[in-house]
C-alpha positions as CSV (number, residue, x, y, z in Angstrom):
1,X,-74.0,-118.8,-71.7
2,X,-77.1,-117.4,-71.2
3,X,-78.9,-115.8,-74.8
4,X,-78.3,-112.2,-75.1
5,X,-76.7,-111.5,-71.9
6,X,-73.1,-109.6,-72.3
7,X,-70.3,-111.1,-71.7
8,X,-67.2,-109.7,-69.5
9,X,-63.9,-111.7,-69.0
10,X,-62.3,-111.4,-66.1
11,X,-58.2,-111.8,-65.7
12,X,-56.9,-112.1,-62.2
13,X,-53.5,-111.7,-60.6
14,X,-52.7,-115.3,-59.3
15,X,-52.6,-113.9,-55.9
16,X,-54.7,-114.4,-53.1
17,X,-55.1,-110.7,-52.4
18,X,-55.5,-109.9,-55.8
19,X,-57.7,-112.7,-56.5
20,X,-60.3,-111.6,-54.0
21,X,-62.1,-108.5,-55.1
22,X,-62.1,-109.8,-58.5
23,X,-64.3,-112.8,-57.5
24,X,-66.5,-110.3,-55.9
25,X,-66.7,-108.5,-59.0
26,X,-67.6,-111.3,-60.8
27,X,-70.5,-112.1,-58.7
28,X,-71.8,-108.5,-58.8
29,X,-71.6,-108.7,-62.5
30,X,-72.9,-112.0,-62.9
31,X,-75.8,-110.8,-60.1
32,X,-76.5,-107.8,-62.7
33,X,-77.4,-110.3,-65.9
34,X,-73.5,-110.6,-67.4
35,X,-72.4,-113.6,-68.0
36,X,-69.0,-113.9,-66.9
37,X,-66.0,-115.5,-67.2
38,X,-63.2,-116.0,-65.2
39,X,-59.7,-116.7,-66.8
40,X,-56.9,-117.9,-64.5
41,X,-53.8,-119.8,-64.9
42,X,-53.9,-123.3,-64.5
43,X,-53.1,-124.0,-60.8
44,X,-55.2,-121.6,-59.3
45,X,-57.8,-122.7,-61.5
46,X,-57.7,-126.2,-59.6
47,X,-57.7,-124.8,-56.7
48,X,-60.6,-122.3,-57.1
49,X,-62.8,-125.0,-58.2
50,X,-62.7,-127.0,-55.4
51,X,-64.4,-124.2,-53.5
52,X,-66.3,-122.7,-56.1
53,X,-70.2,-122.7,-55.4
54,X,-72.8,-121.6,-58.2
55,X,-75.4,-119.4,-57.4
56,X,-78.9,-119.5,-59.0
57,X,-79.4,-117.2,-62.1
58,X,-75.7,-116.6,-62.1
59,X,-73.8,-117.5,-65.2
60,X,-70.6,-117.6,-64.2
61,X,-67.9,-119.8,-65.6
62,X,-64.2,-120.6,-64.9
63,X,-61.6,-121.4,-67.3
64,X,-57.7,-122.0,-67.1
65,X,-54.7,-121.1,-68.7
66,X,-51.3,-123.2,-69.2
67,X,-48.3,-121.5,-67.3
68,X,-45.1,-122.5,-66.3
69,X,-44.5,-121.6,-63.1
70,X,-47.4,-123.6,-60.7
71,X,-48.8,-121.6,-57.9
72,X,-51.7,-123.2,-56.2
73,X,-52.0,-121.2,-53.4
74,X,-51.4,-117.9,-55.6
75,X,-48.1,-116.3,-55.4
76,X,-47.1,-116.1,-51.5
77,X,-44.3,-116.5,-49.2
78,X,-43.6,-119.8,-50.3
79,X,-42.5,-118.1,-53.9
80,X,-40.4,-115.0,-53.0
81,X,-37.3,-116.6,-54.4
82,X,-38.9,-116.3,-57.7
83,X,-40.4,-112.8,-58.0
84,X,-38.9,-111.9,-62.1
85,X,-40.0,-115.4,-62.9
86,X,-43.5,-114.9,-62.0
87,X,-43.4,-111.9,-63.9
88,X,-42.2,-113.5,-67.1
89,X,-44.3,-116.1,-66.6
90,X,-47.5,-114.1,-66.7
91,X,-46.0,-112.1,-69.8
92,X,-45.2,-115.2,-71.5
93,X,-49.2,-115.6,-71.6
94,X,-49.9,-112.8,-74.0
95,X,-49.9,-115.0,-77.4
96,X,-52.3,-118.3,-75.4
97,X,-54.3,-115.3,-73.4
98,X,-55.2,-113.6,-76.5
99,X,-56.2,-116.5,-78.8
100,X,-58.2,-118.1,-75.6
101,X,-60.3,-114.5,-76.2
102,X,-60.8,-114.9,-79.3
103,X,-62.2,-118.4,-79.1
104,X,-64.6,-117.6,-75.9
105,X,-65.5,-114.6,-78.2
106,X,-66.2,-117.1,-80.9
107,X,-68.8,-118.6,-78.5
108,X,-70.4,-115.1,-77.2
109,X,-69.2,-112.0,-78.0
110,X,-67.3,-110.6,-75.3
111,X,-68.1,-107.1,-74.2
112,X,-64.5,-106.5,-72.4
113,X,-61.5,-107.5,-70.9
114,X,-60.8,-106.1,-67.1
115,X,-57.5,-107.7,-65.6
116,X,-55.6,-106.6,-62.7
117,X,-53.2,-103.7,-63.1
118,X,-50.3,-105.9,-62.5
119,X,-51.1,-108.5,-64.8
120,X,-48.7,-108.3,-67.6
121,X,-49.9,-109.8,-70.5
122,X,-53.8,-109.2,-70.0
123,X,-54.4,-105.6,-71.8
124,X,-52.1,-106.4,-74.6
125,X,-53.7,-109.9,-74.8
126,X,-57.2,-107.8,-75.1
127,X,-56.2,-105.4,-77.7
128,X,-54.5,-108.2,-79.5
129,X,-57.6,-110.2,-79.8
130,X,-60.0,-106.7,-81.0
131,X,-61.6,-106.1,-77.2
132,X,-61.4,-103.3,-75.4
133,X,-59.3,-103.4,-72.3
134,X,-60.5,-102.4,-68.5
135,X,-58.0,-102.0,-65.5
136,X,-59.2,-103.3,-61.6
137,X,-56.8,-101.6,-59.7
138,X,-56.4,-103.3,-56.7
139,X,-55.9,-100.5,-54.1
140,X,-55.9,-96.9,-53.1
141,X,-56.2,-94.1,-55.3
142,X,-53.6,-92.5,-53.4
143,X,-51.5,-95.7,-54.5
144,X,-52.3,-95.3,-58.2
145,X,-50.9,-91.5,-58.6
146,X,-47.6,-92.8,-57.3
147,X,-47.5,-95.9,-59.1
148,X,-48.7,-93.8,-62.4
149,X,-45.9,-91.1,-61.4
150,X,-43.0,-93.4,-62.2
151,X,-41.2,-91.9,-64.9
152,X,-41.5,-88.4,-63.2
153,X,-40.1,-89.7,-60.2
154,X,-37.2,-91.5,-62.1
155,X,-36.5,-88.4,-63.5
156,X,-36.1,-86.3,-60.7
157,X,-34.1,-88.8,-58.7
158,X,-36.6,-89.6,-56.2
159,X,-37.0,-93.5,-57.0
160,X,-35.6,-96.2,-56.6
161,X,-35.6,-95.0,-53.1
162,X,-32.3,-95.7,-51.0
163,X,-33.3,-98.0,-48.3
164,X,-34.1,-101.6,-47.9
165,X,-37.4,-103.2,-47.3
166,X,-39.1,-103.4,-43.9
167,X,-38.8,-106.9,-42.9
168,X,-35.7,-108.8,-41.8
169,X,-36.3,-111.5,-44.1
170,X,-37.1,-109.3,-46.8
171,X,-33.9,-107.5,-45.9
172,X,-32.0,-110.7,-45.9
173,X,-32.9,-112.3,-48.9
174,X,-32.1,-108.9,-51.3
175,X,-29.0,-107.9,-49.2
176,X,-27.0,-109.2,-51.8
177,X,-28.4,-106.5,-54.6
178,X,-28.4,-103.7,-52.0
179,X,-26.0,-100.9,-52.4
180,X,-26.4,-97.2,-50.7
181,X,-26.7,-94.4,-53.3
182,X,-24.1,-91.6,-52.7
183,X,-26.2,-89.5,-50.8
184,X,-29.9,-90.9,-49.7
185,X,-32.5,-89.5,-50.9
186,X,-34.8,-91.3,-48.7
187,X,-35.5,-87.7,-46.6
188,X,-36.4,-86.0,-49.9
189,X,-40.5,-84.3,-50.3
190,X,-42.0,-86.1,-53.0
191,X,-45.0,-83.9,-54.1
192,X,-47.6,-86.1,-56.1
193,X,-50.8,-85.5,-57.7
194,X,-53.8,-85.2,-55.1
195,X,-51.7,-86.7,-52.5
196,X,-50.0,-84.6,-49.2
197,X,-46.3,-84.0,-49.5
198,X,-44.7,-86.9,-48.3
199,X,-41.0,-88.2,-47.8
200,X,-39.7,-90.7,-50.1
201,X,-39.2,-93.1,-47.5
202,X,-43.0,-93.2,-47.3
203,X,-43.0,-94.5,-51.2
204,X,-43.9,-98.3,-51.7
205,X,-41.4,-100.3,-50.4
206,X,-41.2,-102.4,-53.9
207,X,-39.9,-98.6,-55.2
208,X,-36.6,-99.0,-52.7
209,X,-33.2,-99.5,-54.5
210,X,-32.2,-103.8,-53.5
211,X,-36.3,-104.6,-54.6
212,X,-36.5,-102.2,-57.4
213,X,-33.3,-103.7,-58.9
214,X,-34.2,-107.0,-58.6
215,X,-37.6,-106.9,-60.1
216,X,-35.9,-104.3,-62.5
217,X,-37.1,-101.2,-63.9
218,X,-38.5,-102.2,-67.5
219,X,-40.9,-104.3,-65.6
220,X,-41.8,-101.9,-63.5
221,X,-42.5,-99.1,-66.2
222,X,-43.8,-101.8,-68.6
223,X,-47.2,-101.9,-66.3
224,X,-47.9,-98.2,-67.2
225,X,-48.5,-99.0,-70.8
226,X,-51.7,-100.5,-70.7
227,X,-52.9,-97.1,-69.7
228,X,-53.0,-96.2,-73.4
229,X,-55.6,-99.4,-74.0
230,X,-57.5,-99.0,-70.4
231,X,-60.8,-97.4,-71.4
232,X,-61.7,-97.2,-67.6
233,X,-59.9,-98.0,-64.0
234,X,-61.9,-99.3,-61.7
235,X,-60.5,-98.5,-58.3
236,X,-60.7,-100.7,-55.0
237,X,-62.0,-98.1,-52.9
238,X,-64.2,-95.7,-51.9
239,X,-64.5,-92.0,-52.8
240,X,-65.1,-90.8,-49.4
241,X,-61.6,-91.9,-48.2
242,X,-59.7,-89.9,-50.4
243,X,-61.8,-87.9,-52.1
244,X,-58.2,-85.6,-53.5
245,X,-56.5,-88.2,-54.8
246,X,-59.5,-89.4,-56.9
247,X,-60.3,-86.2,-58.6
248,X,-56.2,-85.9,-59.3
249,X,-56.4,-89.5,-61.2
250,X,-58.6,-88.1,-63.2
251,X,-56.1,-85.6,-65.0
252,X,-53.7,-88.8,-64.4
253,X,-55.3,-91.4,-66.7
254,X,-56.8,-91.5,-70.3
255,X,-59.5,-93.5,-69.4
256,X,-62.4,-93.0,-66.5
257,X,-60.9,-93.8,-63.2
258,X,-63.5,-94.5,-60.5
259,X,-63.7,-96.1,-57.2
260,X,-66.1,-99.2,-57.1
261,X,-65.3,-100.7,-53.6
262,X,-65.4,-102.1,-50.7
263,X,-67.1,-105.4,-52.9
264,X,-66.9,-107.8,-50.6
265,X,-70.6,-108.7,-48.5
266,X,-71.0,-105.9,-45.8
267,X,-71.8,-105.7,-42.9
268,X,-75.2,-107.2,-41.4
269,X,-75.1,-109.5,-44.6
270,X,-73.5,-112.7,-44.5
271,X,-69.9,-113.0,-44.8
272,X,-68.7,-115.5,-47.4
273,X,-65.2,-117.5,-48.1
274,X,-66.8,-119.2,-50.5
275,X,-64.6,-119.1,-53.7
276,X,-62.4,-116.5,-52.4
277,X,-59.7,-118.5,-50.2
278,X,-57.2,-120.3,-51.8
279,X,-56.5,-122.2,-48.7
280,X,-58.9,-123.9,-46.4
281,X,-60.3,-122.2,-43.6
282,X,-60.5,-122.7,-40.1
283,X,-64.0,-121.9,-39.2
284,X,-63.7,-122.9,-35.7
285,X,-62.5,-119.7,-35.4
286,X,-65.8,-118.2,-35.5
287,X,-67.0,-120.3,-32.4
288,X,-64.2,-119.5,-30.2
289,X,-65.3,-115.6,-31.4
290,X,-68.8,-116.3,-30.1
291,X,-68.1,-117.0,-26.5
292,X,-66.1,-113.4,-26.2
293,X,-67.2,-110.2,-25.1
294,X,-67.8,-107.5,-27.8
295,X,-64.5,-105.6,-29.1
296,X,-62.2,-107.4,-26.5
297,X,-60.2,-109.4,-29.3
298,X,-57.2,-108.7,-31.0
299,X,-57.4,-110.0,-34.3
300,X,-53.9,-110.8,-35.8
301,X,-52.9,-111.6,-39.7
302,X,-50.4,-111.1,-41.7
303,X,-51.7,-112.0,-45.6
304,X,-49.8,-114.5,-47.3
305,X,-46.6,-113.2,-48.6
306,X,-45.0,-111.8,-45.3
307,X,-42.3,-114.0,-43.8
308,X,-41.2,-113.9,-39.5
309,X,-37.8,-114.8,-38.9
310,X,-38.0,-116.7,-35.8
311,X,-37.1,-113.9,-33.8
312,X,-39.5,-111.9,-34.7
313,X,-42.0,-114.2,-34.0
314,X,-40.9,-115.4,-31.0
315,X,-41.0,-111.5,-29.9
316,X,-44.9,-111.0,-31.0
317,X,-45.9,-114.5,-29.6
318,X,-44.6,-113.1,-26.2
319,X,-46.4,-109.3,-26.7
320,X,-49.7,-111.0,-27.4
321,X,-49.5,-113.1,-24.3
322,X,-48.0,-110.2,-22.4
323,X,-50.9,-107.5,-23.8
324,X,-54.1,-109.1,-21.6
325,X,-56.1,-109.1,-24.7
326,X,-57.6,-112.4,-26.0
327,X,-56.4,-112.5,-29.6
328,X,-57.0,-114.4,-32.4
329,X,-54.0,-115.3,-34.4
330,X,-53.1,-116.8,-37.7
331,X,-49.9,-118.4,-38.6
332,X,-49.6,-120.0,-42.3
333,X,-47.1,-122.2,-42.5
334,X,-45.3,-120.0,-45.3
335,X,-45.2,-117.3,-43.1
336,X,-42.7,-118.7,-40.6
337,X,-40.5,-121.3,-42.5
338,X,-37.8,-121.6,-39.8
339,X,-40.2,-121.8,-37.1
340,X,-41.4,-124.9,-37.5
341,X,-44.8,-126.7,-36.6
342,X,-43.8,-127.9,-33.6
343,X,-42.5,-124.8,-31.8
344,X,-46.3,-123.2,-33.2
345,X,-48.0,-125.8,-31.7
346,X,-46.7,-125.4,-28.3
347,X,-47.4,-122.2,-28.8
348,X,-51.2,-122.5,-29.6
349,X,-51.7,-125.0,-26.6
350,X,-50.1,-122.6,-24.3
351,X,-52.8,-119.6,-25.7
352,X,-55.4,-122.4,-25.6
353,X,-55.0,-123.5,-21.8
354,X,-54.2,-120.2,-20.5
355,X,-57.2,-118.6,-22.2
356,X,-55.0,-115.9,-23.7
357,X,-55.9,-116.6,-27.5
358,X,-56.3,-119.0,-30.4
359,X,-53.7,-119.8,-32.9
360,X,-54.9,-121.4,-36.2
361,X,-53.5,-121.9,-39.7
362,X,-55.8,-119.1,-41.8
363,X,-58.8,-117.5,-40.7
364,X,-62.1,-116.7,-43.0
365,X,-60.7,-112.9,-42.4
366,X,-63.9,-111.1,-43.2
367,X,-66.0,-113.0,-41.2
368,X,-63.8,-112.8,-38.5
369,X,-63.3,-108.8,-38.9
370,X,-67.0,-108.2,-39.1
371,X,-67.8,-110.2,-35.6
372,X,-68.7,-108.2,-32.6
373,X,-66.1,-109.6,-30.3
374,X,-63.4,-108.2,-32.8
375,X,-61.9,-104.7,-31.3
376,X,-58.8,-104.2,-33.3
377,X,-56.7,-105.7,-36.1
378,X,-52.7,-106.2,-36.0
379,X,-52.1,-106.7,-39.6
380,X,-49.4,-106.1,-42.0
381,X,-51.5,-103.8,-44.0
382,X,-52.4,-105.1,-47.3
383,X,-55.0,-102.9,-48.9
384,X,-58.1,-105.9,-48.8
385,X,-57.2,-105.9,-44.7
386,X,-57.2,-102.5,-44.4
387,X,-60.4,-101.8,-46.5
388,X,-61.8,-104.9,-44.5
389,X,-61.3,-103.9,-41.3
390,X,-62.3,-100.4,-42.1
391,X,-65.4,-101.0,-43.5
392,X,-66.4,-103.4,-40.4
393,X,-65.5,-100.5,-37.9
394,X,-62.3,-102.0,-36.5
395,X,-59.2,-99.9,-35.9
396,X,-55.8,-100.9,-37.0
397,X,-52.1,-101.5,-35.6
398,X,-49.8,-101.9,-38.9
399,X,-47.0,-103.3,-39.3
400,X,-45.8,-103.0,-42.9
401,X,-43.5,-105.5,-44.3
402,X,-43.8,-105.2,-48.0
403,X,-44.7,-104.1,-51.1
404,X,-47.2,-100.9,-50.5
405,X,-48.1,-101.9,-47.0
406,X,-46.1,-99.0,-45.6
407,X,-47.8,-96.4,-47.9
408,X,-51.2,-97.7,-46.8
409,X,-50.4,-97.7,-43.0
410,X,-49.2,-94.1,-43.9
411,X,-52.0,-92.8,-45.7
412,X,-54.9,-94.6,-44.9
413,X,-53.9,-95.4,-40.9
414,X,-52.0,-92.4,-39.5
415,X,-53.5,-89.6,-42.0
416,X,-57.3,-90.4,-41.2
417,X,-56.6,-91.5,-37.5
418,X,-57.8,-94.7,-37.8
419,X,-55.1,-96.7,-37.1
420,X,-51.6,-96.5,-35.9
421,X,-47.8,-98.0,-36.4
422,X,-46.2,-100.8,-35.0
423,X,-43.0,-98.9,-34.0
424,X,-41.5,-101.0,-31.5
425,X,-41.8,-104.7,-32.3
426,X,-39.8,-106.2,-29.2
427,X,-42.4,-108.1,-26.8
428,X,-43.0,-105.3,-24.7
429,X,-43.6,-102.7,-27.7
430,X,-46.3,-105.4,-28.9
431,X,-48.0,-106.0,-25.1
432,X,-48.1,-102.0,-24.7
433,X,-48.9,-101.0,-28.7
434,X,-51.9,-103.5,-28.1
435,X,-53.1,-102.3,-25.3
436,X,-52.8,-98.5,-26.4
437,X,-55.2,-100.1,-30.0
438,X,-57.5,-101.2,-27.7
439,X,-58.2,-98.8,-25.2
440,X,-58.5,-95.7,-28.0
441,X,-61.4,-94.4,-28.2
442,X,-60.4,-92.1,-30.3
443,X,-59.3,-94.3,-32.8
444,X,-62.9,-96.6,-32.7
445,X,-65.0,-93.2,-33.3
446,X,-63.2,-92.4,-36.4
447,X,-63.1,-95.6,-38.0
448,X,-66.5,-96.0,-36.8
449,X,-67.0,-93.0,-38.9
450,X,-65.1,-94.3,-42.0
451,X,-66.9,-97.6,-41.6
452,X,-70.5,-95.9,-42.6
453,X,-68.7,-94.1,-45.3
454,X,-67.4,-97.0,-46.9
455,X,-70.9,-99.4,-46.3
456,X,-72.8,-96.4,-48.0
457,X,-70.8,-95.9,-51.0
458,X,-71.0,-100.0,-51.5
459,X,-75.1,-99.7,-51.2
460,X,-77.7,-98.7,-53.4
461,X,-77.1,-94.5,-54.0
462,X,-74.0,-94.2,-52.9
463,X,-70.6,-92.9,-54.5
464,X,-69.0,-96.7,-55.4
465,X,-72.6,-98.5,-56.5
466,X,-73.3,-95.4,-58.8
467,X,-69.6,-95.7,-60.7
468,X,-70.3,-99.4,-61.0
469,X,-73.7,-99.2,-62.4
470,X,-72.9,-96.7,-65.0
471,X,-69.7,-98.9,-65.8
472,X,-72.1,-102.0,-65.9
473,X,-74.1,-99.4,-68.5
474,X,-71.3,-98.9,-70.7
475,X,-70.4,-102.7,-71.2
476,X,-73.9,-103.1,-72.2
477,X,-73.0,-101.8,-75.6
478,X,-69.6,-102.1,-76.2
479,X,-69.4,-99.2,-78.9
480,X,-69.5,-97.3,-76.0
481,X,-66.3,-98.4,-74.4
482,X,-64.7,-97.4,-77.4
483,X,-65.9,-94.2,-77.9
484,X,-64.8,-93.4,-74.3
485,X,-61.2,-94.7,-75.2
486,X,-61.7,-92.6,-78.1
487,X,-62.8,-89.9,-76.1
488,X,-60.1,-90.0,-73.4
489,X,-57.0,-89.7,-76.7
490,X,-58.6,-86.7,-77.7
């Protein structure tokens, strides 16, 4: 590593969406003299490096850790069978984490730990090893104060919410740990800091009774106790977008809590996949893109841990044709399991000769969303989509299947007026839903507006690139880190 530069370890979720903006942080690290290094478990690690470039005066380096359970693609669709044993398997890697810190320390002292907030070994893996810990938290702030609310929500009876998860196959595969409470409380006002009043229903889906059993509640509140070695949170977003629910986390969290995003290349720059895909992409795409007219495609996506029952596909494959918009459409193989290749393949020849769209396996999604022929995203609303599409200007039509994707279409979609639910999903809810995204002009002025937002906070002087310089300050001496932990306990 480079002499005298600082060094920052950086601890991933072994998740595609997870992954992402941590590589991005990396390279804006790296880009600002750090040397870096990236820690993730073994299969991932293979992956990674097959697409890993290195960039001149960038001291970046990769490194792997044993764990049970392979996942090459990151955890996905493929692995939903095996959601508690992912989770054990990461918190089995506390003991190997910590004493592969204190050997890369051994080499270069490091100047601090950040690991995603769901990564359950990372912090106490830091703080074993002597270094001071920092969270990435991988979403919205509005996201954080509920997921940092837990035990007061526990306690007044508001979670685990009665309900099951939005997706039939979600539904399906937890049915059999499902049972109704005796009353729902489902309709009930849950009052949070810096966020509206909203109905319990509108809570994460992971927070509903059949998931939240499953996963099990010590494993949910176990995530909260890193916030006792976190000496700051650096937030996936932007200030601008929710300006209420960042000054609440502030009174939320012992340590600094700051948005730092959007970090992926903006706009007018050029868009890279580089490292960040763990599957290959289908840059064809991007040519097909070139020969359309500006904001007449419907770009469609779906991240990669949602899973269609053939119905369901069968009824969007129909709406898209149906709608009149050229669309764009990717279909992982793990995101329709029962479909099979063959019935997908007629599918894409049909969109191919009739000129309605293109159908290809996965996209380079921020490329894609930042093309001028792009006019409006149907996506299952994972926070990187959302802030993605966003930032690029592009309004969205969600259709939340898991995890926090209906609190995101709720709070960052409907509230700002930037995008709007999917609430018919039979073919002719699709054609008409995409047609209504389309045509809204309404909907491309304010995400228009939101777009600049989020591009200046990323650039020079604005809200996210100050919070990440003075972060960038701090690690430069790390007394300094401590004294803020210090600080914070006070």
């Amino acid at each position: 590593m480079a002499k005298g530069s600082n060094h920052v370890v950086l601890v991933p979720l072994p998740a595609q969406g997870h992954l992402l903006p941590i590589l991005y942080l990396a390279r804006k690290l790296a880009a600002h003299g750090f040397a870096v290094t990236i820690v993730n478990i073994d299969s991932v690690h293979e992956s990674v490096k097959q697409n890993w470039k290195n960039v001149p005066q960038q001291d970046i380096r990769l490194e792997s850790i044993q764990m049970e359970l392979k996942v090459p693609k990151g955890f996905d669709a493929g692995n939903m069978d095996a959601v508690a044993a992912f989770v054990d398997s990461l918190q089995a890697l506390e003991e190997p984490l910590a004493d592969l810190l204190a050997k890369l320390s051994a080499a270069r002292a490091v100047s601090c730990v950040i690991s995603d907030f769901y990564h359950p070994s990372a912090p106490h893996a830091a703080s074993k090893a002597g270094m001071p810990s920092v969270c990435f938290w991988p979403g919205m702030a509005s996201w954080a104060s509920i997921q940092y609310s837990q035990p007061s929500m526990i306690a007044a009876g508001y979670i685990p919410v009665d309900g099951k998860v939005g997706s039939f196959f979600w539904s399906f595969f937890l049915s059999e740990f499902f049972s109704k409470l005796p009353e729902s409380n489902a309709s009930e006002i849950v009052d949070l800091p810096g966020l509206k009043p909203m109905r319990a229903d509108d809570l994460p889906f992971y927070l509903r009774k059949d998931f939240y059993h499953k996963l099990g509640r010590d494993r949910f509140l176990r995530q909260l106790e890193r916030a006792a070695k976190d000496t700051w949170v650096l937030a996936n977003s932007f200030y601008e977008l929710e300006p209420q629910a960042f000054d609440a986390m502030q009174h939320v969290v012992p340590g600094k809590f700051v948005p730092v995003g959007p970090l992926f290349p903006l706009r007018d720059r050029k868009a890279s996949g580089m490292e960040a895909s763990l599957r290959p992409e289908d840059h064809s795409s991007i040519g097909w893109l070139d020969r359309k007219p500006p904001k007449s495609v419907l770009y469609v996506a779906f991240g990669s841990i949602t899973v269609l029952s053939p119905g369901e596909f069968e009824e969007l494959a129909r709406g898209l044709e149906e709608s009149g918009h050229p669309f764009l459409f990717s279909v992982p193989r793990e995101m329709v399991p029962e479909v099979g290749d063959d019935r997908v393949g007629e599918f894409a020849e049909r969109a191919a000769r009739s000129g309605a769209g293109m159908v290809v396996r996965w996209a380079p999604q921020l490329a894609v969303l930042q093309h001028p022929s792009v006019g409006g995203f149907l996506s299952h609303c994972g926070w990187n989509s959302i802030l993605e599409s966003v930032s690029s200007g592009v309004p969205v039509l969600g259709w939340p299947i898991a995890s926090e994707q209906n609190t995101n279409c709720k709070l960052a979609l409907q509230e700002r007026g930037i995008g709007m639910e999917l609430a018919d999903r039979s073919s002719d809810g699709v054609a008409s839903a995409v047609r209504e995204l389309m045509a809204s002009e309404e909907l491309r002025r304010n995400v228009a507006e939101i777009g600049r937002n989020a591009r200046a906070a990323a650039t020079a002087g604005g809200s996210s690139h100050r919070n990440l310089h003075d972060f960038f300050h701090s690690c430069q001496d790390r007394e300094i880190l401590l004294q803020i932990k210090q600080q914070s306990l006070i």
